[in-house]
N, C-alpha and C positions, 0 to 999 in steps of 0.2 A: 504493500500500500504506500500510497502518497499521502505523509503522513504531516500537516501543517499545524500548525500552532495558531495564536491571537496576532502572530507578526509578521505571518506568510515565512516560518522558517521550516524547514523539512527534518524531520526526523530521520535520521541515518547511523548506522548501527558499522562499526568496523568490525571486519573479518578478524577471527582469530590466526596466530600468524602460519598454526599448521595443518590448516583447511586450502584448496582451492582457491585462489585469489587472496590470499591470506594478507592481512595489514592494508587492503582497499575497502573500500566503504559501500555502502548498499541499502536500498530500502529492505526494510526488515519484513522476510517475506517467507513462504514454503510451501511446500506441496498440501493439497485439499486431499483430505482420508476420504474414502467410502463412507457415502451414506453423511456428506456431511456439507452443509452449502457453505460457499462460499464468504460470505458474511462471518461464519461464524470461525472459519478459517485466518480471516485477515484479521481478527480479534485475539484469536488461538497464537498464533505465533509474533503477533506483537509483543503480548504481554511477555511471553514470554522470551522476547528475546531481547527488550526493550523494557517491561517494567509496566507500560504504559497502557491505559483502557483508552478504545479508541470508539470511534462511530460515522460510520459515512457520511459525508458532506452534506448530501441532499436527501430527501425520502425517498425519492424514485430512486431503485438501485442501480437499474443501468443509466442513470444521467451522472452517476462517478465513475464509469468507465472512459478513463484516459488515456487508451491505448492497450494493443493487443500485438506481440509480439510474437513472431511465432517463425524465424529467423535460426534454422540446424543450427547453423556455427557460431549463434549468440555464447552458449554455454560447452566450453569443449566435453565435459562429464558426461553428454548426454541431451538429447530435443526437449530442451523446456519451453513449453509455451507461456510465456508472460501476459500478466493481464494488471494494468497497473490500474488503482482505483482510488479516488480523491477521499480521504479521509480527515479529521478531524482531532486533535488532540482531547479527551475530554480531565482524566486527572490521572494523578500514581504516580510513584518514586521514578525516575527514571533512572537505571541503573541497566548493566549490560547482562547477560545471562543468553542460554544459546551458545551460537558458535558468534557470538560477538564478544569483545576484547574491550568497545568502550561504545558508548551512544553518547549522541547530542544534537540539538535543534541546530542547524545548519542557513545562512542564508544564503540566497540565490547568487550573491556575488564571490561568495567563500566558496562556493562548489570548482571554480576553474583550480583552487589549490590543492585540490586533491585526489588521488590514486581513485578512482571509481573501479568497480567492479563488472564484469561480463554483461557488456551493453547499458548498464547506468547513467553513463553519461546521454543517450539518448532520450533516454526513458524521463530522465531528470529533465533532460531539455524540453520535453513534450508536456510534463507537468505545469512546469510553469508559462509556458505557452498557453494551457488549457486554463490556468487559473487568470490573465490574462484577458483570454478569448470571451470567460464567466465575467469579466467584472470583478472580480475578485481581489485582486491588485494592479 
């Protein structure tokens, strides 16, 4: 998820450094289990890898779909299909936990300084494009 605060800053979670892209940063995200929707997935693995409760942007669930990724060579491991979703900060410790090493609200101009992770820098560009595009900031 795209995950903003009160200040339009993104929430981003760094790799731990002996995972896959290790010490690159990345929205904090993972695979949907059986039997289990989506929503409650992008809540599932925030908290947990971030600390933080979260809640989609909008009511309409597909009006915070901000892109759909779906790109073989995005992730060398494996075809993940990415689905990036506009979310919302709502409260919690924010603290790192997962295969993250540190979290923190990130802003849009601070993002060129850092190691992004397996397509992020895209995905991050398209967000704030889309927050943007809303009126949002």
């Amino acid at each position: 998820p795209f995950i903003i605060d009160k200040e339009n800053r993104v929430l981003l979670g760094k790799r731990i450094s002996n995972v896959q892209y290790g010490n690159s940063w990345h929205m904090p995200g993972g695979k949907v289990f059986i039997n289990e929707r989506i929503s409650h997935s992008l809540k599932r693995m925030t908290k947990l890898k971030t600390g933080a409760e979260i809640e989609l942007y909008f009511n309409s669930f597909n009006e915070n779909v901000i892109g759909v990724y779906d790109d073989p060579k995005r992730d060398p491991r494996e075809h993940v299909i990415g689905i990036t979703f506009l979310c919302k900060f709502q409260t919690g410790d924010i603290r790192p936990g997962g295969n993250c090493s540190e979290v923190r609200f990130i802003s849009e101009e601070a993002l060129s300084k850092l190691e992004l992770a397996f397509g992020h820098d895209y995905m991050l560009a398209d967000s704030f494009k889309f927050l943007k595009n809303k009126g949002i900031i």
